[in-house]
VOGU-3710 file (C-alpha; in Angstrom, 3 decimals, decimal comma):
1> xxxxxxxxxx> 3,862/47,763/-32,260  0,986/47,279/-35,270  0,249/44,093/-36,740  2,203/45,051/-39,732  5,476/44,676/-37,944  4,971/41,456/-36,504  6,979/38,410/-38,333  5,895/35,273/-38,880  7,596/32,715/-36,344  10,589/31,065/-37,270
11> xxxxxxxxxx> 10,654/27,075/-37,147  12,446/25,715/-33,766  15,940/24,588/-34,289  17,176/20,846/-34,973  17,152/19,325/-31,438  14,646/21,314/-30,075  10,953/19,691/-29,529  7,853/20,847/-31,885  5,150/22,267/-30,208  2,528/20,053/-27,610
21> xxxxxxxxxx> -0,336/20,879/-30,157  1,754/19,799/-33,252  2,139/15,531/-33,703  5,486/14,638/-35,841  4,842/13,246/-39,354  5,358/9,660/-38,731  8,712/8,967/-40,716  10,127/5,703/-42,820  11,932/4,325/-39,514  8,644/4,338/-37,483
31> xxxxxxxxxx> 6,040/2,686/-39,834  8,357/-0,115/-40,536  8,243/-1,098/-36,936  4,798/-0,461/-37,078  3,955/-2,737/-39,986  5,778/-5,951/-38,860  3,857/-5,550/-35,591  0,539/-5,209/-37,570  1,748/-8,309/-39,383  2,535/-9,979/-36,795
41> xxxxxxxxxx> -0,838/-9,283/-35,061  -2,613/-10,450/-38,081  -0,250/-13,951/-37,646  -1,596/-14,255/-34,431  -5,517/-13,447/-34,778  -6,529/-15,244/-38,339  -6,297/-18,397/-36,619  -8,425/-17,538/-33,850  -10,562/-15,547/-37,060  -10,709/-18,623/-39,020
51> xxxxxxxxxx> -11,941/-20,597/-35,992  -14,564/-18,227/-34,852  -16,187/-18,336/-38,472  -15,744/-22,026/-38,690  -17,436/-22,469/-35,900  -20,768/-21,119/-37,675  -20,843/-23,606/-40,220  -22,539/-26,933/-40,782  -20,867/-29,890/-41,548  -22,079/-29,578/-45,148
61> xxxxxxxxxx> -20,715/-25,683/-45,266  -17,360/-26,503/-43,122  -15,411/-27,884/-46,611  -17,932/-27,660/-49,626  -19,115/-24,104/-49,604  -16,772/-22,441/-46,753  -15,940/-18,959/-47,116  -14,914/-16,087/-44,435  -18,241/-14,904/-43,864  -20,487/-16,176/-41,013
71> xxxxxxxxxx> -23,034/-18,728/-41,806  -26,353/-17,304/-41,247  -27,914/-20,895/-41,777  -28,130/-22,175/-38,285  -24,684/-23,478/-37,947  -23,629/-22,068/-35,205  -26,499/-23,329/-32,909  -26,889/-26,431/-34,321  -22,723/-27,028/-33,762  -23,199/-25,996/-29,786
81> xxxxxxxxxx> -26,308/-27,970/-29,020  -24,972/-31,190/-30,864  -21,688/-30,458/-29,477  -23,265/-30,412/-25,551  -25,555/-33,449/-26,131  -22,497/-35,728/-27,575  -21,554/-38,379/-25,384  -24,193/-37,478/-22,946  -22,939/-34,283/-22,028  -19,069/-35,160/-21,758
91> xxxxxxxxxx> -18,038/-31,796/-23,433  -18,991/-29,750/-19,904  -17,025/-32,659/-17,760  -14,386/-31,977/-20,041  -14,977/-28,408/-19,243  -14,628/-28,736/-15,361  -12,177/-31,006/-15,830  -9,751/-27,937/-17,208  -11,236/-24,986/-15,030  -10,165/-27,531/-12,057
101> xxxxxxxxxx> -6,697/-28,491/-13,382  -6,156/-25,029/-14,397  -7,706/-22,908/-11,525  -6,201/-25,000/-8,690  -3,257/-25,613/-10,317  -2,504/-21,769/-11,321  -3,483/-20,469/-7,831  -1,378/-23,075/-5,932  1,796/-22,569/-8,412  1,136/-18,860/-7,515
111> xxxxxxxxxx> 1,153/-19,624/-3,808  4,655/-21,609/-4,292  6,323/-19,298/-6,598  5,680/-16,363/-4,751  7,038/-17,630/-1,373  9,823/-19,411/-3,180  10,664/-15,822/-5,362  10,329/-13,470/-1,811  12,610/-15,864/-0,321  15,410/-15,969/-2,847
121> xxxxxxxxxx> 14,943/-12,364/-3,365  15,199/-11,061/0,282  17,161/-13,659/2,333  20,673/-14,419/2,108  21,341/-18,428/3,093  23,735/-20,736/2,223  23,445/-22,459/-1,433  20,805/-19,723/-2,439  22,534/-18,969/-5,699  22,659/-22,741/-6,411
131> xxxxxxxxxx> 19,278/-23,350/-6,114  18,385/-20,263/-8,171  20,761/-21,252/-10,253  19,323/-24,830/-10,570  15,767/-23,250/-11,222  17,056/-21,400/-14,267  18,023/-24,812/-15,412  14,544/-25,763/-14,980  13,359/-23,036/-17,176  15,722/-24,483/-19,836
141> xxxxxxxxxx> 14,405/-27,708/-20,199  11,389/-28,240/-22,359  8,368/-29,327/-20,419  7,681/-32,504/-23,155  11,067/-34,080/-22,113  9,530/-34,725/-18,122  6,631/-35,819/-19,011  7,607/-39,890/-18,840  10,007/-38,814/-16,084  6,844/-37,551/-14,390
151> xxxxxxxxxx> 4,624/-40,191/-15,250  7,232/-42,562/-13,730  7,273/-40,411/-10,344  3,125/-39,942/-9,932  3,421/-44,072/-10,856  5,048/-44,408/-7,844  2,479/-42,774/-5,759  0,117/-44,254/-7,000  -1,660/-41,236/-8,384  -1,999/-42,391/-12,324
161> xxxxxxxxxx> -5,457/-41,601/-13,530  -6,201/-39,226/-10,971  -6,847/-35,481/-10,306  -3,449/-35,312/-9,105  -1,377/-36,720/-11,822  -2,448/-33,298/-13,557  -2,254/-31,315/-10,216  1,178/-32,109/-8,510  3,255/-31,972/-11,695  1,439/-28,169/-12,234
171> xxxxxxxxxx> 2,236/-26,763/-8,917  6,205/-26,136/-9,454  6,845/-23,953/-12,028  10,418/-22,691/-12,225  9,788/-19,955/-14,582  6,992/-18,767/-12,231  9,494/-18,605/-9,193  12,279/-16,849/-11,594  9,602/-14,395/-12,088  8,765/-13,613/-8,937
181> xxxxxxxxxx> 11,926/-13,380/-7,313  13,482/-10,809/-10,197  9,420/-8,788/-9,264  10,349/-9,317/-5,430  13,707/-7,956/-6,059  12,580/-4,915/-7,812  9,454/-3,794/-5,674  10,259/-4,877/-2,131  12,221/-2,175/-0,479  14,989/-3,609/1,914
191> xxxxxxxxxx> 14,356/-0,106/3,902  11,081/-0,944/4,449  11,315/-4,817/5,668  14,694/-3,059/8,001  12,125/-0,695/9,521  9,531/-3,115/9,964  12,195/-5,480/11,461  13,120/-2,264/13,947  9,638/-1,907/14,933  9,373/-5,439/16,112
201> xxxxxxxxxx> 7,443/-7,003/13,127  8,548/-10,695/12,750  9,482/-12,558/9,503  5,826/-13,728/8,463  4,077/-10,237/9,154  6,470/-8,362/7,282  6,421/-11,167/4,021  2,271/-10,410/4,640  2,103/-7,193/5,211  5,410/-5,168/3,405
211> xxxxxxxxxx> 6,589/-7,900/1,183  3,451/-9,414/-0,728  0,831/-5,929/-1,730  3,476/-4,960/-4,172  3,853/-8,103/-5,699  0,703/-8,534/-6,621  0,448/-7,398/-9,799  4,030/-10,112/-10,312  1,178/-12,490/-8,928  -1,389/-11,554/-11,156
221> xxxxxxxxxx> 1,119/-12,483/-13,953  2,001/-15,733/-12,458  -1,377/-16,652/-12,427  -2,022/-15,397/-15,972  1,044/-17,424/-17,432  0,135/-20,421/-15,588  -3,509/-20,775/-15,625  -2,877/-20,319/-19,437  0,127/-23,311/-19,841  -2,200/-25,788/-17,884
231> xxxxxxxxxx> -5,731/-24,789/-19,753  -3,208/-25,546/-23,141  -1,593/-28,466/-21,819  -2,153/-31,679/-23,727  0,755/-34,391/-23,694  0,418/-34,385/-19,665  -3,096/-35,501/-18,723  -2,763/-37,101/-22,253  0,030/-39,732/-20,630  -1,277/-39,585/-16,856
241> xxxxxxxxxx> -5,597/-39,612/-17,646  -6,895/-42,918/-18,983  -10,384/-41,980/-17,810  -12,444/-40,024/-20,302  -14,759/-38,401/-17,568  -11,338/-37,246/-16,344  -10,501/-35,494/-19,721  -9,225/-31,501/-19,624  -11,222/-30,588/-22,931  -7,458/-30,595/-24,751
251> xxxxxxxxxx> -7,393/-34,101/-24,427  -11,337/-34,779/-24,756  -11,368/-32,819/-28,596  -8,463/-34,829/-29,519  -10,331/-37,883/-29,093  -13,540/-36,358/-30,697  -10,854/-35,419/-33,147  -9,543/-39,036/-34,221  -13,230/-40,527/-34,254  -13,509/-38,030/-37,352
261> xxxxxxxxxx> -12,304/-39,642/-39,768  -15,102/-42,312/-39,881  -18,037/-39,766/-38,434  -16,874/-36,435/-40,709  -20,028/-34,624/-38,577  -18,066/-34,675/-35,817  -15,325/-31,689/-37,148  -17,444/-29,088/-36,642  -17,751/-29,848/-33,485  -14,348/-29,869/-33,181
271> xxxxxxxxxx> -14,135/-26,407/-34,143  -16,836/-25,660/-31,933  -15,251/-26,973/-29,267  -11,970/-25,039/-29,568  -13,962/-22,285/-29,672  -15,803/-22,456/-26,672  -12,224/-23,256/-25,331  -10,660/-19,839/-25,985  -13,525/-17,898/-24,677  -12,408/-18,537/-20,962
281> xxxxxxxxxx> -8,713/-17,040/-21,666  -10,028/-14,206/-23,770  -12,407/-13,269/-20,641  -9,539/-14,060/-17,724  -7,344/-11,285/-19,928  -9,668/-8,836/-19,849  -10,370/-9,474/-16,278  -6,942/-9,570/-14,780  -5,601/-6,576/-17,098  -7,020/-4,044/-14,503
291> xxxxxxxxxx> -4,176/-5,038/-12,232  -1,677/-3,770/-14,566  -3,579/-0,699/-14,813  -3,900/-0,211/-11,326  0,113/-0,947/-10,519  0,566/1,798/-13,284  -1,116/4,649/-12,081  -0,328/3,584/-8,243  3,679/4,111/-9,211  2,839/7,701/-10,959
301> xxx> 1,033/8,469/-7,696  3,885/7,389/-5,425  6,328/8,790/-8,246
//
């Protein structure tokens, strides 16, 4: 046959997909979707913007002459060096302070929720649906309404203006334990733990060995979730801390916050502060996100 007779292609029929090399024209049904998220995204990041270009002024640029540009004047270093020497250094105890009540606090609330989850998820006792039941409660309930009930409890103990008024109340988290038992439940093979039971494994080497390596990318999320609610937590070492050397840096800006109104040098340290104060999440994200990667490609492998 010549070239003459052939004829052009015809276009696929409705229903039937274009070709791989060929993208669809985006239509009126997928850019709306696409716009609200970009406007929602934009919601979410000009506050952090704003404070990240704030935190490059002076105090004489912060409200006279502040526009969205970096300063170029010196602001940013002279906000970070005045910001480290105020108070003698308090701003890096304040710093410790939350990378102790948020580290310990996230990896023992991990520890506890993913025992607690594995257990509801894979045994069968009596009042288990109660008790999950009662945890879903607890996931209800708004965190600000326990904080006097707490304060009462650690009181009790003793504890007030400690390390562990912040600690104990962080450990239990009952969204962190509905998490991991609906991750346990959906990972955990009962075929596997059944043949490891057959084989002569007891109850603590198959959680170990069977029941825990696919959960942790559930883990990873715990920690995320958690480690982020503490490092953001304010009212609760705000009631339980008297002791400014015992200050998460929530609490410790706050104060820096109120003595502004009669030293007006001391807001852009503020800002400075807050900003310091995302960097640690921002860098824990990106750190932690490779788990989620890895869990990804390990199911299309296994898949």
């Amino acid at each position: 046959m010549s070239l003459t007779d052939q004829r052009p292609a015809t276009p696929p029929p409705a229903g039937v997909r274009a070709r791989p090399g060929r993208r669809p024209k985006p239509t009126r049904t997928s850019i709306i979707p696409t716009a609200l998220l970009l406007l929602g995204a934009a919601y979410c990041v000009a506050p952090v913007l704003w404070v990240a270009i704030a935190a490059t002024k002076g105090p004489g640029e912060l409200f006279t002459t502040f526009s969205f540009w970096p300063s170029l004047n010196g602001g940013f270093t002279y906000n970070i060096k005045h910001l480290l020497d105020f108070g003698d250094g308090v701003f890096l105890r304040w710093a410790l302070n939350s990378l102790l009540y948020a580290g310990v606090g996230a990896v023992l609330s991990v520890i506890v929720s993913t025992l607690a989850g594995y257990a509801l998820a894979k045994y069968r006792f009596a009042g288990r649906e109660v008790l999950f039941g009662t945890i879903l409660a607890g996931v209800l309930v708004p965190q600000i309404t326990l904080a006097v009930p707490q304060y009462l409890l650690i009181s009790k103990l003793g504890l007030v203006n400690s390390y562990w008024a912040v600690l104990l109340p962080s450990i239990i988290s009952p969204y962190g334990i509905y998490l991991s038992r609906i991750y346990a439940s959906a990972v955990v093979a009962d075929e596997m733990l059944e043949a490891g039971r057959i084989d002569g494994a007891g109850e603590y080497r198959l959680a170990w060995s069977v029941g825990l390596p696919p959960m942790v990318p559930g883990m990873v999320t715990v920690l995320l979730l958690q480690f982020i609610a503490i490092w953001n937590n304010f009212l609760l070492p705000y009631i339980m801390i008297s002791d400014s050397q015992r200050f998460p840096m929530t609490v410790g800006l706050f104060t820096m916050l109120n003595q502004g109104a009669s030293q007006p040098a001391l807001y852009s340290l503020v800002i400075m502060g807050v900003f310091l104060s995302i960097l640690p999440l921002i860098a824990l994200f990106l750190f932690l996100q490779r788990y989620w990667r890895l869990d990804l490609v390990s199911g299309g492998v296994k898949g």
